[in-house]
MOPAC internal coordinates of N, CA, C and O (Angstrom, degrees):
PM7 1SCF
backbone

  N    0.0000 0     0.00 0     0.00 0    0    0    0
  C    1.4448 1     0.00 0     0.00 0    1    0    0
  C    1.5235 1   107.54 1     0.00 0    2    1    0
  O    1.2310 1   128.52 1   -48.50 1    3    2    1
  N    1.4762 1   101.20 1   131.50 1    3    2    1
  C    1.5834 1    83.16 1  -167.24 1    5    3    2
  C    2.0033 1   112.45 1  -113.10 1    6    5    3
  O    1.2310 1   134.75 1  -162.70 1    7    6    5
  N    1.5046 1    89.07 1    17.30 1    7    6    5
  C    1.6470 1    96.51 1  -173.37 1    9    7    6
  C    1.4305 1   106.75 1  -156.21 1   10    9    7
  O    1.2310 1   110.27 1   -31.05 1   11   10    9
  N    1.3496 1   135.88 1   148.95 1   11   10    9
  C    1.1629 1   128.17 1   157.05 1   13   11   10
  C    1.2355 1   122.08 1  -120.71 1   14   13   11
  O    1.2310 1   106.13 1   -50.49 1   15   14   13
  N    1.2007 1   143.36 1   129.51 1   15   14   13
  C    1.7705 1   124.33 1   160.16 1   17   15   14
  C    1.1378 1   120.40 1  -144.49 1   18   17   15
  O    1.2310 1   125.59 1   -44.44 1   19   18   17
  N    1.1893 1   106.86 1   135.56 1   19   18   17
  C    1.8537 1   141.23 1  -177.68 1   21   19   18
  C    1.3001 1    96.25 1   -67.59 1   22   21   19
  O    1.2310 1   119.09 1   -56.58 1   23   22   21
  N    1.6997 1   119.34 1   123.42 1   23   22   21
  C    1.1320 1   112.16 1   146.25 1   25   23   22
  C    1.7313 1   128.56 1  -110.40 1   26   25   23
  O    1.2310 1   121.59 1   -37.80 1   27   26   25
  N    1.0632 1   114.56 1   142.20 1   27   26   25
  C    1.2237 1   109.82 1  -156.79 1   29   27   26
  C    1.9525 1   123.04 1  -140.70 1   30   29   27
  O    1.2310 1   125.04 1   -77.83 1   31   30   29
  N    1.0725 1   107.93 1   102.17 1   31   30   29
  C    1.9699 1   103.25 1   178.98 1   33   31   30
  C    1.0972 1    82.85 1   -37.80 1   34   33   31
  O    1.2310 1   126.65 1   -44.48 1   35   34   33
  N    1.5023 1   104.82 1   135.52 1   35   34   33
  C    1.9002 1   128.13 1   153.64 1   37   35   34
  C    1.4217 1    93.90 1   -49.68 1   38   37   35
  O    1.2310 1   103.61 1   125.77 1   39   38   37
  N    1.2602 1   147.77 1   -54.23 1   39   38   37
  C    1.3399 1   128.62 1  -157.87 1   41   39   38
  C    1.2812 1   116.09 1   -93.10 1   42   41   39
  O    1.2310 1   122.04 1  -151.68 1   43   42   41
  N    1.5827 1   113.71 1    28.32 1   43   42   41
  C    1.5350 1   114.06 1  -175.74 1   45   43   42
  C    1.7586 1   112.04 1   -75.70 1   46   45   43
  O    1.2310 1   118.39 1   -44.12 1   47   46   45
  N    1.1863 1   120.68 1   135.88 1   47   46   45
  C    1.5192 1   100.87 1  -164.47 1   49   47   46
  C    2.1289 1   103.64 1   -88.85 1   50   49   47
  O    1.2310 1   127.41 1   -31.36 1   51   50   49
  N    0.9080 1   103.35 1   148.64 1   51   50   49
  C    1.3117 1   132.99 1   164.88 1   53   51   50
  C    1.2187 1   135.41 1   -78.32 1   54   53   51
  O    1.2310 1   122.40 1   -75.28 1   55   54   53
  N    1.5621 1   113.00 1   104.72 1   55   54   53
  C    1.4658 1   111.12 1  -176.48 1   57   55   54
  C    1.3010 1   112.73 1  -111.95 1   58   57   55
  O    1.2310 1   121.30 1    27.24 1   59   58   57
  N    1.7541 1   115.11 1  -152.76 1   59   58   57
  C    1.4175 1   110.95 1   153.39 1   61   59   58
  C    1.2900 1   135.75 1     1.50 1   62   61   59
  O    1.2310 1   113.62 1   146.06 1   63   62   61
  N    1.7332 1   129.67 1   -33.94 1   63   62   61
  C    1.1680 1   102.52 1   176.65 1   65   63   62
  C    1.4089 1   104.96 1  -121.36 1   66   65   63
  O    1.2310 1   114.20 1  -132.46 1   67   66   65
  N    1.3786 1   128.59 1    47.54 1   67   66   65
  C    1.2058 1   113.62 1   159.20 1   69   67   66
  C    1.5344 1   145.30 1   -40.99 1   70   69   67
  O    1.2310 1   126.77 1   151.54 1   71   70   69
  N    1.4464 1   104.59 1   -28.46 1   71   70   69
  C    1.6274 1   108.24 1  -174.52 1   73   71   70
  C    1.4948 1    88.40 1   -76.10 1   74   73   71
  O    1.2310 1   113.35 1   137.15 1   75   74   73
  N    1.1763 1   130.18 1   -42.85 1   75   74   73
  C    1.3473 1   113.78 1   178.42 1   77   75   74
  C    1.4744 1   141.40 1   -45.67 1   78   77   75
  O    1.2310 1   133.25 1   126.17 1   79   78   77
  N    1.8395 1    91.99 1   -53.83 1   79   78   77
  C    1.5927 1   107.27 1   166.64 1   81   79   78
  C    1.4519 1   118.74 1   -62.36 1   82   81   79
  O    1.2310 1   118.01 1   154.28 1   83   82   81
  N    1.3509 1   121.40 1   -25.72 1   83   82   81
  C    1.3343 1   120.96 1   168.86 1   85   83   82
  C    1.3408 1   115.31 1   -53.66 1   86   85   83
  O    1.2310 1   123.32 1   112.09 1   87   86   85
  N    1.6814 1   111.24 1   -67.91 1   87   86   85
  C    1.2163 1   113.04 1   166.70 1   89   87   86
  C    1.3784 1   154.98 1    -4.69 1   90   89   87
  O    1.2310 1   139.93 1   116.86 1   91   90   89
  N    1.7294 1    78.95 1   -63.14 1   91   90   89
  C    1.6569 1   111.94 1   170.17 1   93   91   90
  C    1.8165 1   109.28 1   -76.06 1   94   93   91
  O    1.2310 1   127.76 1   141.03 1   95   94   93
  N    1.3254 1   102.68 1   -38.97 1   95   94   93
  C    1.8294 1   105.90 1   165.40 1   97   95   94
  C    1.3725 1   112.25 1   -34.72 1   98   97   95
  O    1.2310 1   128.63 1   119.26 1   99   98   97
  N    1.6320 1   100.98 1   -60.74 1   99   98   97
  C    1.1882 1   121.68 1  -151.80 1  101   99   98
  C    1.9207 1   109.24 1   -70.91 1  102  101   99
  O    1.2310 1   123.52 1   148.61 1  103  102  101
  N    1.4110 1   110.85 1   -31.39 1  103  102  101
  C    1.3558 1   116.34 1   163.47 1  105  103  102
  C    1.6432 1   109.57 1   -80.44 1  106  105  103
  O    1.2310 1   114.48 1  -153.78 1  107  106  105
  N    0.7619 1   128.06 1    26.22 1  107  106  105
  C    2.2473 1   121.33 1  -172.72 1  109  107  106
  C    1.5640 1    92.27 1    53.72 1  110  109  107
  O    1.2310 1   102.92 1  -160.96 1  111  110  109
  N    0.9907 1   148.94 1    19.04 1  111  110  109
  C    1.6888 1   112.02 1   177.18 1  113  111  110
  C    1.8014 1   104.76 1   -96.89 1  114  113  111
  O    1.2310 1   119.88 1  -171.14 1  115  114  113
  N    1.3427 1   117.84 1     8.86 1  115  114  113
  C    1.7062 1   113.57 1   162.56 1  117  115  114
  C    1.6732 1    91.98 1  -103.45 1  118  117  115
  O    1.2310 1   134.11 1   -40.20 1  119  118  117
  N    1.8988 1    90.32 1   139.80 1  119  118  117
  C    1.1353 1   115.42 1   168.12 1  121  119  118
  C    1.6667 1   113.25 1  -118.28 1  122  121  119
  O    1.2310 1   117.67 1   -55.30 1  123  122  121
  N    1.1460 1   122.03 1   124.70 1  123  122  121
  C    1.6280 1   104.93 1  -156.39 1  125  123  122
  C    2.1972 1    90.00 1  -122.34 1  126  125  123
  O    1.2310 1   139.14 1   -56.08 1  127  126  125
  N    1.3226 1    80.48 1   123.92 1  127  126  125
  C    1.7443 1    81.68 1   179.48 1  129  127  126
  C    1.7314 1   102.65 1   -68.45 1  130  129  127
  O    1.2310 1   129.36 1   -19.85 1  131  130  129
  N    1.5083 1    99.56 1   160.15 1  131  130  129
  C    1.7798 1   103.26 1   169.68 1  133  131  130
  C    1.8252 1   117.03 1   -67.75 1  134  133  131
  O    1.2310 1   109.78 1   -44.25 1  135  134  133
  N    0.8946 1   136.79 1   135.75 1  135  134  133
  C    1.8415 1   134.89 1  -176.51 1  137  135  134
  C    1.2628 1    93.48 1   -56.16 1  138  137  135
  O    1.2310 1   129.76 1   -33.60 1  139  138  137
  N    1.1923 1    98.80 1   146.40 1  139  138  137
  C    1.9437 1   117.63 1  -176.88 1  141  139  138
  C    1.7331 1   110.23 1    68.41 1  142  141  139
  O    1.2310 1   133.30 1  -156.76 1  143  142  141
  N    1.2115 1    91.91 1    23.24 1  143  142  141
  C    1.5320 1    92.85 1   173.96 1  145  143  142
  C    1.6586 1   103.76 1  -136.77 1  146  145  143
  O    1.2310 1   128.18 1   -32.21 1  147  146  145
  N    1.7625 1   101.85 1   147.79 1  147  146  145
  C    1.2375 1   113.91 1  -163.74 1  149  147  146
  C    2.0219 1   115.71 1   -70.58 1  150  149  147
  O    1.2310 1   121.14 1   -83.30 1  151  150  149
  N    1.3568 1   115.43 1    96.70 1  151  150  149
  C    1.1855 1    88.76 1  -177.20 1  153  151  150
  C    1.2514 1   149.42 1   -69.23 1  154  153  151
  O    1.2310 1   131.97 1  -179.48 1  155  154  153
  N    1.7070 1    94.50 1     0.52 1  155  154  153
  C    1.5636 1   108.96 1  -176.38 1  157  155  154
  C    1.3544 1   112.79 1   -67.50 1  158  157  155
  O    1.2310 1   128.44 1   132.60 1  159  158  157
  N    1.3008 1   101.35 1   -47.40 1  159  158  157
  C    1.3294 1   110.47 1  -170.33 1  161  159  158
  C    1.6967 1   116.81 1   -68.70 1  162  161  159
  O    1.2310 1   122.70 1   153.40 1  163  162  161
  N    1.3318 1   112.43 1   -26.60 1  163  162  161
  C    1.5839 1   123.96 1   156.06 1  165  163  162
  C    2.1627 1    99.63 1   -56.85 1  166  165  163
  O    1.2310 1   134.58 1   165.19 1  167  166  165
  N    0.7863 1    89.40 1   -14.81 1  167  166  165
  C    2.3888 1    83.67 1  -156.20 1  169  167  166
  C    1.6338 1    81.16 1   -95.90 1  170  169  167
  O    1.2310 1   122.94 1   139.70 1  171  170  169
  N    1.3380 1   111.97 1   -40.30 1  171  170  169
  C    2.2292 1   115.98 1   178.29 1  173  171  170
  C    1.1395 1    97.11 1   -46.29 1  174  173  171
  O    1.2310 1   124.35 1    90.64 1  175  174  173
  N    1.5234 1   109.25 1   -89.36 1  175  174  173
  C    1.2776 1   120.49 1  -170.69 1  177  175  174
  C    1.6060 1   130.07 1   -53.33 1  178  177  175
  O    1.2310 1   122.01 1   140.59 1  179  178  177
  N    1.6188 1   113.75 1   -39.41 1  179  178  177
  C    1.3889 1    99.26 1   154.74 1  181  179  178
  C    1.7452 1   138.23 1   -52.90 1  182  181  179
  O    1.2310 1   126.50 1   154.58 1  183  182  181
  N    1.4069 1   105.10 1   -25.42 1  183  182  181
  C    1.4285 1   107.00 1  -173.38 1  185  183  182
  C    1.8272 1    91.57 1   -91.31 1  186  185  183
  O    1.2310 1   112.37 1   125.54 1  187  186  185
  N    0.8799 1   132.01 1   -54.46 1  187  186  185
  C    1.4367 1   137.41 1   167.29 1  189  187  186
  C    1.7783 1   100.42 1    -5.21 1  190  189  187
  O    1.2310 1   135.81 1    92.28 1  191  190  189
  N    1.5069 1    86.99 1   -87.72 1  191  190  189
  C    1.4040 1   120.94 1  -173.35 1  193  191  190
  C    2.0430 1   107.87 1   -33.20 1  194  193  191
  O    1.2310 1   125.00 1   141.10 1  195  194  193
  N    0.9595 1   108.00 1   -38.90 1  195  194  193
  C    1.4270 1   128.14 1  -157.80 1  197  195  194
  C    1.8563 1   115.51 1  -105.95 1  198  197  195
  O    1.2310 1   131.66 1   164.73 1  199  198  197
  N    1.6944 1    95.09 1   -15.27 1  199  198  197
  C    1.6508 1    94.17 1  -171.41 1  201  199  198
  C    1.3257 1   113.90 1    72.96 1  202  201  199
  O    1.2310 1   111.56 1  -146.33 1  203  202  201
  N    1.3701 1   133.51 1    33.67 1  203  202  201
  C    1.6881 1   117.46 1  -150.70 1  205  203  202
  C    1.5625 1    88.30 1  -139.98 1  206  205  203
  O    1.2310 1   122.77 1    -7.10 1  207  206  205
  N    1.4491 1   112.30 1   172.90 1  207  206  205
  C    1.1051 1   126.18 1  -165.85 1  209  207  206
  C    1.6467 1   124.06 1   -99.32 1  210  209  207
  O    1.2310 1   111.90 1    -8.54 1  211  210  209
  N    0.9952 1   132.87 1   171.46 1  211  210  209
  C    1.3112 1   108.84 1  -178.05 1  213  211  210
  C    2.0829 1   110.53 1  -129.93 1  214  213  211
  O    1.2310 1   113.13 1   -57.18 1  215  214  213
  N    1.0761 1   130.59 1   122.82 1  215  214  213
  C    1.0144 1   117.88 1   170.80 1  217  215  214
  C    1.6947 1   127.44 1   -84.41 1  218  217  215
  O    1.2310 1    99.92 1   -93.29 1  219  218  217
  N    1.4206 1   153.91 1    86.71 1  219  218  217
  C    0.8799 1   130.17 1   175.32 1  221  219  218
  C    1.6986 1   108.02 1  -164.37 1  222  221  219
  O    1.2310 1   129.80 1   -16.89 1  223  222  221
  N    1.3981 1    98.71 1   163.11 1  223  222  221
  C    1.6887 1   100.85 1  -168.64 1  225  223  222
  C    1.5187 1   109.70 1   -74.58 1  226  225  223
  O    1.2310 1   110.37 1  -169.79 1  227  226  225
  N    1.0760 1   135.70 1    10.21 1  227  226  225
  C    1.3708 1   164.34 1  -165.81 1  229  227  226
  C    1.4100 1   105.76 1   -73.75 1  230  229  227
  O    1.2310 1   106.76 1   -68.07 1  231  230  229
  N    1.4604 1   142.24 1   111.93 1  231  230  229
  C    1.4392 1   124.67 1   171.55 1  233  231  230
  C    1.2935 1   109.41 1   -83.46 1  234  233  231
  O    1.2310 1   128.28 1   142.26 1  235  234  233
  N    1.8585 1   101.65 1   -37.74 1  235  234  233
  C    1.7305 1    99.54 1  -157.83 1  237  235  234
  C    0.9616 1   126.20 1   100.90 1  238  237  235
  O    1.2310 1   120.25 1   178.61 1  239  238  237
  N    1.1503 1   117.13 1    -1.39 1  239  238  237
  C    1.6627 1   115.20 1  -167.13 1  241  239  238
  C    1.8376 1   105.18 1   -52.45 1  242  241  239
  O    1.2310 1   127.52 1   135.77 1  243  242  241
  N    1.2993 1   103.13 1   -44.23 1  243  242  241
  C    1.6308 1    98.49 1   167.91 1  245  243  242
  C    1.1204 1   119.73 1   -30.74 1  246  245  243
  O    1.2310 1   120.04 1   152.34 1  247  246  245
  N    1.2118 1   117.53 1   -27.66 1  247  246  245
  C    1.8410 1   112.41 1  -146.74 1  249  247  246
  C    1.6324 1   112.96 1  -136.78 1  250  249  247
  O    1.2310 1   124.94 1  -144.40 1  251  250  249
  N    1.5811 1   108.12 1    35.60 1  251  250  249
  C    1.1362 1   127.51 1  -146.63 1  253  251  250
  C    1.8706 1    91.91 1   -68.01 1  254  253  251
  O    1.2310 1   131.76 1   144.81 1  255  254  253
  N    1.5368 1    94.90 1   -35.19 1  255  254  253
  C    1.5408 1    81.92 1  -169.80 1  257  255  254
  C    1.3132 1   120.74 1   -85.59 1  258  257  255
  O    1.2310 1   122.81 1  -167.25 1  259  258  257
  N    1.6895 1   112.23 1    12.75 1  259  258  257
  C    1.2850 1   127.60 1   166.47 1  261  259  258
  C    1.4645 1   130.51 1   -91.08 1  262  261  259
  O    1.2310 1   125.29 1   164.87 1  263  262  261
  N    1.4945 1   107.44 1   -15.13 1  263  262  261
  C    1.2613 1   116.83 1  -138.90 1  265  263  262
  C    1.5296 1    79.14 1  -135.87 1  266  265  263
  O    1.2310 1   119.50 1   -90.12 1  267  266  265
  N    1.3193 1   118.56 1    89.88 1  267  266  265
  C    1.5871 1   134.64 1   177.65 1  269  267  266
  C    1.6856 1   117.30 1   -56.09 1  270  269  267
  O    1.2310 1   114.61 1     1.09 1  271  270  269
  N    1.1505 1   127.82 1  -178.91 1  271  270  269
  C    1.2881 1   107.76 1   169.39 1  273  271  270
  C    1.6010 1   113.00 1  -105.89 1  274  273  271
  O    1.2310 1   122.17 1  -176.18 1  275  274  273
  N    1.5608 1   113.45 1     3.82 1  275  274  273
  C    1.3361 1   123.20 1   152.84 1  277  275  274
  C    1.4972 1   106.50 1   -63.29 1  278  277  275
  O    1.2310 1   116.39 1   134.95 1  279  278  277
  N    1.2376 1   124.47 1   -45.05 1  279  278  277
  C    1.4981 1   121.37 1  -155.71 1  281  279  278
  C    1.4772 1    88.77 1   -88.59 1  282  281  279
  O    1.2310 1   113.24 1   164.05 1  283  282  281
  N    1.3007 1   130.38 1   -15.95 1  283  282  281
  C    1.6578 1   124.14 1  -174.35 1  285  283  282
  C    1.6413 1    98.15 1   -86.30 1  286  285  283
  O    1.2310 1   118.07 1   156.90 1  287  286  285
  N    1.2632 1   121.29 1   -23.10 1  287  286  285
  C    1.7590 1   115.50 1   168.86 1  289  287  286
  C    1.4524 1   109.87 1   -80.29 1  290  289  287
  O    1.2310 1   117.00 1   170.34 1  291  290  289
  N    0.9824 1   123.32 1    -9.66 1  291  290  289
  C    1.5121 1   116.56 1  -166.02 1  293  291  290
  C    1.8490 1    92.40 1  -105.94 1  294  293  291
  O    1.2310 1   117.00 1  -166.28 1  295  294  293
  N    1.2717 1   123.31 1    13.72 1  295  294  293
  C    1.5882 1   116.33 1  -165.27 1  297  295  294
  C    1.6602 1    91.24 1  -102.62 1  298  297  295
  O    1.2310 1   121.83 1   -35.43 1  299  298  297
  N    1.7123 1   114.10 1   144.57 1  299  298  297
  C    1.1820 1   113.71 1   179.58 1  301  299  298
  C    1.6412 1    84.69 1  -120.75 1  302  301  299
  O    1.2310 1   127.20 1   -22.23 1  303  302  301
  N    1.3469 1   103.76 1   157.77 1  303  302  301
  C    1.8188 1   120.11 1   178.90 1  305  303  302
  C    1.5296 1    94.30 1  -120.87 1  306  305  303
  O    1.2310 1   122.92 1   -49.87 1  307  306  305
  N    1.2944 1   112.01 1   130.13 1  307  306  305
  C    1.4570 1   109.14 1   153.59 1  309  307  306
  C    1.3059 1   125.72 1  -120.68 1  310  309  307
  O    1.2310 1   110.56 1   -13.06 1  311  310  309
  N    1.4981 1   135.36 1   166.94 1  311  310  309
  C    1.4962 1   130.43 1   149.63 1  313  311  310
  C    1.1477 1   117.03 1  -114.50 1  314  313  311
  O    1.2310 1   109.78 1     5.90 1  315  314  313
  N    1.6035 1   136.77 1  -174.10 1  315  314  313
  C    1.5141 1   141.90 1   173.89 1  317  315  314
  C    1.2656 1    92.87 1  -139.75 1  318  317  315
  O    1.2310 1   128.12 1   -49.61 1  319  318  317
  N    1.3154 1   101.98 1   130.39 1  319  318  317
  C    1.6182 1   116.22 1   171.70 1  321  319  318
  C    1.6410 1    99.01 1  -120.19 1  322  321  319
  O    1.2310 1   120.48 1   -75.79 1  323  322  321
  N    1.2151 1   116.68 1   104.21 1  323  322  321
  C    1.6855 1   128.06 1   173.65 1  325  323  322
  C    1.7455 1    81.54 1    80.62 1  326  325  323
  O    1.2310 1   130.44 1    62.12 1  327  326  325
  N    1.9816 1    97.47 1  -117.88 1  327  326  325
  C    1.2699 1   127.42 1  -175.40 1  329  327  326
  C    1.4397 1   107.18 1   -92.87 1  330  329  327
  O    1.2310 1   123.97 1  -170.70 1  331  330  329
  N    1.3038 1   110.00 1     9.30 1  331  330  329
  C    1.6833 1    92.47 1  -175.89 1  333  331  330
  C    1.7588 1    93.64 1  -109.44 1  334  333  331
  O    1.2310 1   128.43 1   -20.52 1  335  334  333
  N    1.3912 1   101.38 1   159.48 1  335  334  333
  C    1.7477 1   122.58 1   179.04 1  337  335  334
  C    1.6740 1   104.44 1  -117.84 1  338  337  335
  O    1.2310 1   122.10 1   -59.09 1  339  338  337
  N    1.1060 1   113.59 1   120.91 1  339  338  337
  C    1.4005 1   120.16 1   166.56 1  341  339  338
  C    1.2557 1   138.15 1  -137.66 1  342  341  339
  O    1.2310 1   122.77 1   -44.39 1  343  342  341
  N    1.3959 1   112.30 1   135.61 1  343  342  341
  C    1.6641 1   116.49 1   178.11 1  345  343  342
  C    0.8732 1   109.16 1  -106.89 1  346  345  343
  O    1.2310 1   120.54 1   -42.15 1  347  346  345
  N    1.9527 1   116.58 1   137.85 1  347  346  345
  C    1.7623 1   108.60 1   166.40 1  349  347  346
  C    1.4985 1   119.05 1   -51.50 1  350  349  347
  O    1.2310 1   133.74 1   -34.46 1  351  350  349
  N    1.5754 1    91.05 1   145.54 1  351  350  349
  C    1.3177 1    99.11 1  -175.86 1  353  351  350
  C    1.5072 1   117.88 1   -57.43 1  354  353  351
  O    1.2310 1   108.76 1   161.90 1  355  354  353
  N    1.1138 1   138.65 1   -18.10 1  355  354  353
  C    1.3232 1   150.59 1  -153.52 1  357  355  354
  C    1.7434 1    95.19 1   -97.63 1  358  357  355
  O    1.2310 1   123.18 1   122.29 1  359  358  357
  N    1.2970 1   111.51 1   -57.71 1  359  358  357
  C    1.2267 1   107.05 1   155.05 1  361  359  358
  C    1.5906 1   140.03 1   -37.72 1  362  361  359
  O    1.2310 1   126.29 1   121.72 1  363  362  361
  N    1.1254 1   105.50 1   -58.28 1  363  362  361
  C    1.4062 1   106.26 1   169.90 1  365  363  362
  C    1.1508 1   129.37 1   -73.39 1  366  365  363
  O    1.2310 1   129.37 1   165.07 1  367  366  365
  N    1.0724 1    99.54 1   -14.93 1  367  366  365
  C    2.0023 1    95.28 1   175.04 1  369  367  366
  C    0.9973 1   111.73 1   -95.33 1  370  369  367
  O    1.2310 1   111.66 1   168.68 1  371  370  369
  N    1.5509 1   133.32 1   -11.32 1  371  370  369
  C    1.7855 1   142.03 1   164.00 1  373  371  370
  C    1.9237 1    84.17 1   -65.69 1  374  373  371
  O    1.2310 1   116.54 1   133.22 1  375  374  373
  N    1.2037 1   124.18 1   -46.78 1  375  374  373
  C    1.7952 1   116.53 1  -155.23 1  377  375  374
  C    2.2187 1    83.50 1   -79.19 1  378  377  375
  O    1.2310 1   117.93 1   132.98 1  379  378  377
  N    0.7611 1   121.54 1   -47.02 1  379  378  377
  C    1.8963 1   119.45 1  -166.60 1  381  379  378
  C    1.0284 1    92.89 1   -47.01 1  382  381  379
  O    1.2310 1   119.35 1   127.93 1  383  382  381
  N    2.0010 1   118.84 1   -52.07 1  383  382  381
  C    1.7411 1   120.47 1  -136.19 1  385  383  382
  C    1.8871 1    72.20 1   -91.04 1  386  385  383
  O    1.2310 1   103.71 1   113.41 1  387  386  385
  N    1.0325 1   147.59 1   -66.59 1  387  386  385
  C    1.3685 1   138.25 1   170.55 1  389  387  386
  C    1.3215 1   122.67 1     6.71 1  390  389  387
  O    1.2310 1   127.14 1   109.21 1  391  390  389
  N    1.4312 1   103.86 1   -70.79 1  391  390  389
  C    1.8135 1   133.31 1   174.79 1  393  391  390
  C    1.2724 1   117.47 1   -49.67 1  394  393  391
  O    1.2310 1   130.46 1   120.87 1  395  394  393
  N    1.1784 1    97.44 1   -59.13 1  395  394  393
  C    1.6770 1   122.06 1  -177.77 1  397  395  394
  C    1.9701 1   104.57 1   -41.22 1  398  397  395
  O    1.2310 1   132.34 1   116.79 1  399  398  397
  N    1.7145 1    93.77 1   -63.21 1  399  398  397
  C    1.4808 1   111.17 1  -175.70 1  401  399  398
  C    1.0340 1   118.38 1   -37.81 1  402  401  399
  O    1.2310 1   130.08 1   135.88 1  403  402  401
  N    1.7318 1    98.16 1   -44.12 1  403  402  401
  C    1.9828 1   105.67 1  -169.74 1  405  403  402
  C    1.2172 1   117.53 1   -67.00 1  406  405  403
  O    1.2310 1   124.92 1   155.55 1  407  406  405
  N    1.5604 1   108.15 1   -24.45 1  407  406  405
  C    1.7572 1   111.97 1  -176.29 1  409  407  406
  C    1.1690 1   128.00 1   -67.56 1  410  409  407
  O    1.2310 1   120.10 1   180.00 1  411  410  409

């Protein structure tokens, strides 16, 4: 993977992992939409734009006519159980065999 980026409402609040999100500030990989603006549609079109994948619990159904059914294969779902992070497996191995391809 050769890029990552966060998109994010400027007014999204910040917890626990701030030193992180800074971090990531601090390299460009957060992209923070303007308030009163839709960020999904900034997270569509950025991954669109880029060929890239999208992580979030988000279906979209709003944005159906944004949200292609190319861009609906490229969507990863996760949960957290305690400390652990997980994606269906079915998911992630469409995102590996993905990776793999580009190399």
């Amino acid at each position: 993977v050769d890029r990552i980026a966060v998109v994010l409402n400027e007014n999204t609040r910040r917890n626990r992992c701030d030193q992180d999100m800074e971090n990531l500030t601090a390299r460009g990989l957060i992209c923070t939409t303007p308030s009163g603006r839709d960020d999904d549609l900034f997270t569509i079109q950025l991954a669109a734009d880029a060929n890239a994948w999208i992580l979030t619990r988000d279906n979209y159904a709003n944005h159906a006519r944004w949200f292609t059914p190319t861009m609906r294969r490229r969507r990863l779902t996760f949960a957290f159980a305690r400390d652990a992070f997980t994606v269906p497996p079915d998911e992630l191995h469409a995102f590996v065999d993905d990776v793999a391809r580009a190399r």
